[in-house]
C-alpha positions as a printed NumPy array, in Angstrom:
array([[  0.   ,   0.   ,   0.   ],
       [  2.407,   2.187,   0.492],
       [  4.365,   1.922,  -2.725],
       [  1.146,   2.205,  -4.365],
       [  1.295,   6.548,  -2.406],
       [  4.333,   6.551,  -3.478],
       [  4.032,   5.519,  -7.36 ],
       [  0.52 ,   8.246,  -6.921],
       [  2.877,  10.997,  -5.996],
       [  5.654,   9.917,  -8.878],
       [  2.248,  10.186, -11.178],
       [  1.348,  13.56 ,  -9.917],
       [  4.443,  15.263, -10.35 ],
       [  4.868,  13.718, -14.136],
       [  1.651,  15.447, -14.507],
       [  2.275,  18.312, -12.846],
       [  5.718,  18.501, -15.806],
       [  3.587,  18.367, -18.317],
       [  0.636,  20.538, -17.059],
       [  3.446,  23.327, -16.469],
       [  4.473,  22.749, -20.011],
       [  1.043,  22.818, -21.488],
       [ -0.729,  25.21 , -19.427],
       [  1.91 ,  27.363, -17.567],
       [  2.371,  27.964, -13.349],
       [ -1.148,  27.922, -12.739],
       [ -1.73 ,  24.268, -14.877],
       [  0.91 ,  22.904, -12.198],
       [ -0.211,  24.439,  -9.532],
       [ -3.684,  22.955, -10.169],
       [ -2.103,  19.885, -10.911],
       [ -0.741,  19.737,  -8.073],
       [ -3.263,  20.581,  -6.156],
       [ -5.706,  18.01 ,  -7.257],
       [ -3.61 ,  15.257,  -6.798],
       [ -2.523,  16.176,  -3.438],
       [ -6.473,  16.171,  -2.488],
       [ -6.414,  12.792,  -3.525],
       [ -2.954,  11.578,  -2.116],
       [ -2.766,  13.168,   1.395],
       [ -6.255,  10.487,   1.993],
       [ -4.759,   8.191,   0.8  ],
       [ -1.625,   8.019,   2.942],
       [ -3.677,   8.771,   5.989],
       [ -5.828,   5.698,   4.899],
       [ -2.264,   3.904,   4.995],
       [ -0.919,   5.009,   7.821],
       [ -4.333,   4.503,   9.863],
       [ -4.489,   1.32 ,   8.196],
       [ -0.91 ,  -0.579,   9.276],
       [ -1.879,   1.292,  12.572],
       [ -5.591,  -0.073,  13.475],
       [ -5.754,  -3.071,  11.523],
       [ -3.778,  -5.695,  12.146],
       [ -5.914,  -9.034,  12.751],
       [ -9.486,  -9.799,  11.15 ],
       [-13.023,  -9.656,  12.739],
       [-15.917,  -7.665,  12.871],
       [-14.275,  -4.433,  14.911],
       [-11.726,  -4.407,  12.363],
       [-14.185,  -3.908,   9.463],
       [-16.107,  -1.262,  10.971],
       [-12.921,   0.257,  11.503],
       [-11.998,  -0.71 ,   7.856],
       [-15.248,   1.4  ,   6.88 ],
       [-14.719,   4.01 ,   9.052],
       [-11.648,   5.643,   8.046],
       [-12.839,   4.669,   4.645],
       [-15.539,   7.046,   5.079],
       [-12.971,   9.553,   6.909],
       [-10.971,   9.515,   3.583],
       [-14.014,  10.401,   1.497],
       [-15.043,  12.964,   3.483],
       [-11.475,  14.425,   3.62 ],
       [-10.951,  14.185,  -0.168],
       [-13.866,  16.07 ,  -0.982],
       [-12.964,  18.622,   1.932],
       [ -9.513,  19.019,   0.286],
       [-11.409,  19.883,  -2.736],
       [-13.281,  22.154,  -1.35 ],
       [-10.412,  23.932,   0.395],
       [ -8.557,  24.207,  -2.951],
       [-11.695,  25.647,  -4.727],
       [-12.097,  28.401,  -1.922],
       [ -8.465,  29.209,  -1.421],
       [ -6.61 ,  28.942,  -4.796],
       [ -8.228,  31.782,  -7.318],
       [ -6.178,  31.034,  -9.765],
       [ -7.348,  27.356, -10.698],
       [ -7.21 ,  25.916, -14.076],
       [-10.222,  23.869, -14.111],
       [ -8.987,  21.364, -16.895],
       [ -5.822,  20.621, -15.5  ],
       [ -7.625,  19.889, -11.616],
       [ -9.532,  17.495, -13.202],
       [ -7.662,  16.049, -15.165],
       [ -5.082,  15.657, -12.602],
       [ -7.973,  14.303, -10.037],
       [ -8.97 ,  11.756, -12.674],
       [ -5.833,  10.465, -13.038],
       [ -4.602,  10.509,  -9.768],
       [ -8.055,   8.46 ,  -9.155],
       [ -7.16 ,   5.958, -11.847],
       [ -3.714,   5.45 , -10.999],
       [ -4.482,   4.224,  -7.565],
       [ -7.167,   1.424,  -8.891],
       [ -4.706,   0.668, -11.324],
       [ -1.45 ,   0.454,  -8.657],
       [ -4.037,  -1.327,  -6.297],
       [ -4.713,  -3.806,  -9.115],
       [ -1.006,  -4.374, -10.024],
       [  0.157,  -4.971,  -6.444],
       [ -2.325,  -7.906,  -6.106],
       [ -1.087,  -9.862,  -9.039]])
């Protein structure tokens, strides 16, 4: 799990190169932006993750959902954050970057299990 933050964040800042290139300062910065609001879950998730959940049962899935829910909620707060605090946004290259950033970790999760 933790390679698969650490590929996310290679991913981002590949994208944030070529958003730069594309768009200019405020492509990357969106970039950026959107895939840290989809990262910084993540490795909470992680960390939460090798810290609470260790053996199986039932507390262990509700804890499982819990900071699963956490992580949603936290995402879309991120989001939220950016759009309020960052004027200068480029809207294509947030999303974009958010897709992808999305993608990548279904992909990475997909490739670490086989």
């Amino acid at each position: 799990m933790r390679r698969v933050v650490l590929r996310q964040l290679a991913i981002a800042a590949v994208i944030a190169v070529i958003a730069v290139i594309i768009g200019g300062k405020p492509a990357g910065v969106s970039s950026i932006l959107a895939a840290l609001c989809f990262i910084v879950p993540n490795a909470i998730f992680v960390l939460f993750f090798y810290l609470g959940i260790r053996g199986t049962g039932p507390a262990n899935l509700v804890l499982f959902a819990v900071i699963e829910f956490a992580k949603i909620v936290l995402t879309i707060g991120c989001v939220c954050l950016v759009f309020l605090a960052y004027k200068d946004i480029n809207w294509i290259a947030f999303t974009v970057s958010f897709v992808i950033s999305f993608k990548s970790y279904i992909f990475l999760l997909s490739k670490l299990k086989s």
